[in-house]
N, C-alpha and C positions, 0 to 999 in steps of 0.2 A: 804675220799680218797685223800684228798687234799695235796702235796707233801711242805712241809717247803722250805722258798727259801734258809734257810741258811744252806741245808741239802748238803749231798754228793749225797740225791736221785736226786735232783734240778739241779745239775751238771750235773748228768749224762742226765736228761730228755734235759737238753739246746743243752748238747754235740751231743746227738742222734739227734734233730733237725739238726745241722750245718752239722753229719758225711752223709747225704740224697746226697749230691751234689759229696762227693767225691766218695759213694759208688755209684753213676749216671755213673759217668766219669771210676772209678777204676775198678770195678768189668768188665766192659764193655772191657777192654783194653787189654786184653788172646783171644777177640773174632774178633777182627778188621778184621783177613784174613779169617775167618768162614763169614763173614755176607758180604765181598767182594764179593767171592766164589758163595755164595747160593742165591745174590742179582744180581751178576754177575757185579760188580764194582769191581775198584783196592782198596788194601790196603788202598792204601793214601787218597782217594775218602770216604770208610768208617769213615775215619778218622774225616771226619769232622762231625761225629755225638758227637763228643765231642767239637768240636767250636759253633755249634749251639747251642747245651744245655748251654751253657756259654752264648749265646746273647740273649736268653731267659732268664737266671738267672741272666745277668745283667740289663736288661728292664724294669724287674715285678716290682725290689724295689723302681726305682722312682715314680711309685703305691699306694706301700703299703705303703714306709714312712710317707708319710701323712694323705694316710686312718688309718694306726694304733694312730698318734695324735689324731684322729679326733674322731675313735670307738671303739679303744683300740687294745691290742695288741694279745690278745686271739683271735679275731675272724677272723682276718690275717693271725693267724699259721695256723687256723682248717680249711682254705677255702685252704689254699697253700697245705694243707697236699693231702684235698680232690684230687685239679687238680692234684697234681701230680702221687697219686695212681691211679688214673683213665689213666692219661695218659702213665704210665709204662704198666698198662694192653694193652694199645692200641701199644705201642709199641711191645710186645709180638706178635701180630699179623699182623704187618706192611708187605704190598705183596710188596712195592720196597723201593727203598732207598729214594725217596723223600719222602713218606708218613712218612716215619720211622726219615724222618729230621723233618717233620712238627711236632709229637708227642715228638720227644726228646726238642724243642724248649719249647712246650708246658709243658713237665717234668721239664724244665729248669725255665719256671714261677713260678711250684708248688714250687719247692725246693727252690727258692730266699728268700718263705715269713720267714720259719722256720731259715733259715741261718742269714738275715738281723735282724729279731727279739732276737734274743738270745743276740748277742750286745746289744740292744734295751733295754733288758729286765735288763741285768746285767748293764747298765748304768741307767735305774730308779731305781733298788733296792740298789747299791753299788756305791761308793763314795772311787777314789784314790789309792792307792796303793792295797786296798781290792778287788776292781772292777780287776786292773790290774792284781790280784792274781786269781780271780775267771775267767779270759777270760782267762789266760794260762793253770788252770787245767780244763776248759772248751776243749782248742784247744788240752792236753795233750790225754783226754779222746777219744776225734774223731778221732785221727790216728789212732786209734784202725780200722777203717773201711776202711782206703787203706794201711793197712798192711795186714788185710787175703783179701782183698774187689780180687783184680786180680785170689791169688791163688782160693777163694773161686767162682770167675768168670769160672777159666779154668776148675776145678770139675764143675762144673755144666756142662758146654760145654761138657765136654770128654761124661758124661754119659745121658744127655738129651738134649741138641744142645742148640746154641744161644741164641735161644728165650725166654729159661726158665728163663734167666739172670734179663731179663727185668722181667718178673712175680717175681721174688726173689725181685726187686723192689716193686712192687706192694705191696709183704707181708710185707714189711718196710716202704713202707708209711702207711697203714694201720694201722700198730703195733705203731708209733709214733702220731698219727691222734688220734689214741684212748686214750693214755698216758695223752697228751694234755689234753683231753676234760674229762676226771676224773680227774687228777691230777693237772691242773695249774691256777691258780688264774692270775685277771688283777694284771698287776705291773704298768698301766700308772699314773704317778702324777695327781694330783689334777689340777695343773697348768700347765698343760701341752699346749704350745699355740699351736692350731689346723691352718692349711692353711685351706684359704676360698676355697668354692670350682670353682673360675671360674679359668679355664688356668692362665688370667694373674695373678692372687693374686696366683696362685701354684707356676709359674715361676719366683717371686720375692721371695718369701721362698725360691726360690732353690737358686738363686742369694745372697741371703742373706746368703747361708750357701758356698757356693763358694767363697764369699769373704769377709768367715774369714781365713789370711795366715796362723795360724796353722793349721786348718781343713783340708785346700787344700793341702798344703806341706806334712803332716803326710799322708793325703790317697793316693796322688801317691808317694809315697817312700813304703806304702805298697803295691801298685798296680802294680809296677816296680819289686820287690822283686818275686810278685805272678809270674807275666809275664814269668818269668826265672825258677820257679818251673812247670806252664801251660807247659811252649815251652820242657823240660823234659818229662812231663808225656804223653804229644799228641805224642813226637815222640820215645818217649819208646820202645813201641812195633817194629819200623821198626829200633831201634838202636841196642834194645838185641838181637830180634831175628832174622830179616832180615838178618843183618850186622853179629853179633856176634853167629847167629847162637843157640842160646839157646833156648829149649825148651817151651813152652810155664806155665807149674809146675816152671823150673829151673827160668822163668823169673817171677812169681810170687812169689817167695822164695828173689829174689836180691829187687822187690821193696819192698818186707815187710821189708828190709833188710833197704831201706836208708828212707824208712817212721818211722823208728823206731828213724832216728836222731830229727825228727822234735817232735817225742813224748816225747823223753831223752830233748832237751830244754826246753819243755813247762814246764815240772815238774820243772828244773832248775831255768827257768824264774818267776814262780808264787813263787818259793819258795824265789828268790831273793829279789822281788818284795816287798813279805810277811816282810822281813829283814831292808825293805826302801832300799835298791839298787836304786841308781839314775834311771831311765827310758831311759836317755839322755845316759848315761854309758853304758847300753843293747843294747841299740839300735847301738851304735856306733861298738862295739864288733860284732853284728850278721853282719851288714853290711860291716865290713872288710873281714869278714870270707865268706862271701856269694860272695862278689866280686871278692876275690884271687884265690877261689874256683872255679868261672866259667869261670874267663881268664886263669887257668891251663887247664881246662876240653875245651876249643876252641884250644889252644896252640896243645893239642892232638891231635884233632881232626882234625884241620886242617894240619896235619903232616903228619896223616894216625897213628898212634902211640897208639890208643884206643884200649886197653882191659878189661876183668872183670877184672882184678886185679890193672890195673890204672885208672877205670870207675867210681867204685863201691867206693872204699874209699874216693873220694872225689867227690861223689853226696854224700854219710852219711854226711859229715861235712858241705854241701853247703844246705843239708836239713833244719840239725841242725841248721843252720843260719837262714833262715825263721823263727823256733820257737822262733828266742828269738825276730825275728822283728818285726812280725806281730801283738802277743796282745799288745804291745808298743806301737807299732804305730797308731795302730788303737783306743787304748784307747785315745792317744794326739789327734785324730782328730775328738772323738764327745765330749768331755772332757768342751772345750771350750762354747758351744752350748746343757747344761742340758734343756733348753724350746723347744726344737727343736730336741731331741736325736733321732725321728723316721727318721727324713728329712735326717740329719745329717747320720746314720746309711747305710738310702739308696742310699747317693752318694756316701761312702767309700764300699759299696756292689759292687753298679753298676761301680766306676771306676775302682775295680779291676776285677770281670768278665769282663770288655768291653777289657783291656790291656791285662787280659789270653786269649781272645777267638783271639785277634788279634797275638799275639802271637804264638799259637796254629795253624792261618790260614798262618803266612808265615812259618812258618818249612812245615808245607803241601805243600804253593807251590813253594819253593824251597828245597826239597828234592830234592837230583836227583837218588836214589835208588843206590849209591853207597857209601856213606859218610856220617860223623855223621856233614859236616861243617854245614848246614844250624841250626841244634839244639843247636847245641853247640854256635855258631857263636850267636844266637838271645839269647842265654842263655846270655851270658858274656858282651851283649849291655844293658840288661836289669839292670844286676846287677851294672853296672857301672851307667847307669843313674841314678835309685835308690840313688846310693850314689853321687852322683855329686846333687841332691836334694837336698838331708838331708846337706851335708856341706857347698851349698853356698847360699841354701834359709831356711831351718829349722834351722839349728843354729845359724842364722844372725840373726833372730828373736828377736825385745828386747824383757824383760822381760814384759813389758807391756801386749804385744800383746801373750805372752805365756800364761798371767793368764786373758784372755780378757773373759770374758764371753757371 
C-alpha cells in the first residue's frame, strides 16, 4: 500500500498533511460570533483561538526539526497527527474559552509536525527546480481546504452548532494519521547530520541555521508575506461580516473566492518553475504584487471607501501573490542547508507562524469594531517589510553565499 513519491498520490498525501492548519484556522472562521455567544465572550476574544493555534504551530517544529534528523520523518507525522486528533476532539467539548485556547494550542502542536515535514520530505526526495515544482503543486492542492474549509464550517454550524466543527477536525486528523502510517515510507537521507541531544548542541544547530543569510532572508520575506495573509484571515470574519454586513454562506463563498488566487498561482508557479523560470524573477513579481495590493487595500480602508467590489478583487490578486512567493521562498531557505533540512524546515515553519499569530494578535487588539484600518493597516506593513527584505538583504547576497551550502 505504499504510495510512490514521484506519484500525483504523494502530492496529494503531503498537500493533505500541510491543508490540517488551514482547515484549523478556516473552517473555524463562520463560527467566531457562535462560540463568543455560547462562551459568552466577544467576537474579537474568540478570535484569538486562531492566534493561539498559530503559537502552538509555531513552537512544536523547533521540536520536531531535529527529532525528525535524528528518528526520521515518519514517526513526527504519525505522533503530530495523533495530538492533533485527539486534541480537536477535546476541543469539541471545551466548557470555556480558556480550556478551548489550551486545546487549540495543543491542535496547533499536532498540525506543525505534518506541515513542517512535507517540506522536509520534498526537500530529501527532490533537488531544484523539481522540488520548487512539486512544493507549488503541493501548496496548489491545499487551497483546496480554505476554499470550501469556511463555507464547509458555516453548514456544519447552521445545522449542528460550533462544536461539530472541531469534531470534523478530528475526522481529518484521523483520515490523514492513517494515510501516513499505510502509505508513506522514510525519506530521511542516509547522511542526514542529527543535533545532539543536550540544549546547548540543539541551540548551536539552530544557530547554525540562523546564520546562514540565505536561509534567514528567504524565511522572513516568507514569514512577512504570511503575516499579511494571517492579519486577513483573523480579521475576516469582523471585516465581511461585522463591517460589510454579509452573511456568514455569502462570507464563505468571497474567501473561496480569493483562496482560489493563491491556488491559480501555485499551478502557475510549479508549472514555471517546471519551464526553469528564474525563482529570483517569481519571487520579485509576487512581491510587487502583493505589496501594491495591500497599500491599495489600507489606502481604502483607512478612507472608509471598502466594499465587496473594491475588497474582494484585490485580496484575489494580493492572494495570488503569496502563491507565487512562498514555495520560492521557502525552497531558497532550506535549499542552502540539505544536512540539516529538518532544523532548517522548522525555523522557516516556526518564523512564519510566530509573524502570523503576532499579526493575527494586533488586528485583535486594535480593532476598534468600526473599521477595516487596523487589518488593512498591518496588512500593507507586512507586505512592505517583506519586500524591503528581499531587495536590500536577499538580493545583495553574492553569489557565493546564494549557492553556500
Amino acid at each position: 500500500m505504499r504510495i510512490r513519491p514521484d506519484s500525483a498520490a504523494f502530492v496529494f498525501l503531503l498537500a493533505s498533511l500541510s491543508a490540517l492548519p488551514a482547515l484549523s484556522t478556516d473552517m473555524a472562521l463562520p463560527a467566531l460570533a457562535a462560540i463568543g455567544s455560547d462562551l459568552n465572550v466577544s467576537p474579537s476574544a474568540a478570535a484569538l483561538t486562531l492566534s493561539l493555534f498559530l503559537i502552538g504551530f509555531a513552537v512544536a517544529p523547533l521540536a520536531y526539526g531535529p527529532l525528525a534528523d535524528r528518528y526520521g520523518r515518519r514517526p513526527i507525522v504519525l505522533g503530530g497527527g495523533v495530538l492533533f486528533t485527539l486534541a480537536s476532539a477535546a476541543c469539541a467539548v471545551a466548557p470555556s474559552l480558556s480550556s478551548l485556547l489550551l486545546f487549540r494550542i495543543l491542535q496547533g502542536v499536532g498540525a506543525g509536525a505534518g506541515s513542517v515535514m512535507s517540506l522536509t520530505i520534498v526537500r530529501d526526495l527532490f533537488q531544484g527546480s523539481v522540488a520548487r515544482a512539486r512544493l507549488s503543486y503541493v501548496a496548489s492542492m491545499r487551497i483546496v481546504a480554505p476554499m470550501i474549509a469556511p463555507t464547509l464550517g458555516s453548514w456544519v454550524m447552521y445545522f449542528v452548532g460550533w462544536r461539530s466543527i472541531y469534531a470534523v477536525m478530528a475526522l481529518a486528523g484521523t483520515a490523514t494519521t492513517l494515510a501516513v502510517y499505510f502509505g508513506m515510507d522514510e525519506s530521511r537521507p542516509a547522511g542526514t547530520v542529527a543535533a545532539r541531544g543536550s540544549v546547548a548542541s540543539l541551540l548551536r544547530t539552530y544557530l547554525k541555521v540562523l546564520r546562514n543569510p540565505v536561509c534567514l532572508g528567504n524565511t522572513l520575506v516568507n514569514a512577512l508575506t504570511f503575516g499579511c495573509q494571517f492579519a486577513y484571515i483573523s480579521g475576516s470574519p469582523l471585516l465581511m461580516m461585522q463591517l460589510l454586513g454579509m452573511s456568514p454562506q455569502a462570507f464563505g463563498g468571497v474567501f473561496a473566492t480569493t483562496a482560489f488566487g493563491i491556488m491559480a498561482a501555485s499551478l502557475i508557479n510549479g508549472r514555471l518553475n517546471a519551464l526553469g523560470v528564474s525563482p529570483h524573477k517569481l519571487l520579485t513579481i509576487g512581491l510587487a504584487l502583493s505589496s501594491t495590493t495591500s497599500v491599495l487595500v489600507a489606502i481604502l480602508g483607512f478612507t472608509d471607501n471598502l466594499s465587496a467590489w473594491t475588497l474582494v478583487p484585490l485580496l484575489v490578486v494580493n492572494t495570488f501573490s503569496f502563491g507565487m512567493i512562498a514555495p520560492n521562498a521557502t525552497h531558497a531557505a532550506v535549499e542552502p542547508l540539505p544536512q540539516m533540512a529538518g532544523v532548517a524546515s522548522a525555523v522557516v515553519s516556526c518564523v512564519m507562524m510566530a509573524v502570523g499569530a503576532l499579526a493575527g494578535i494586533v488586528v485583535t487588539l486594535l480593532y476598534d469594531g468600526h473599521s477595516a484600518r487596523a487589518i488593512t493597516g498591518v496588512m500593507a506593513f507586512c507586505t512592505l517589510a517583506a519586500l524591503s527584505v528581499y531587495l536590500f538583504w536577499v538580493r545583495r547576497l553574492p553569489v557565493r553565499a546564494m549557492r553556500q551550502a
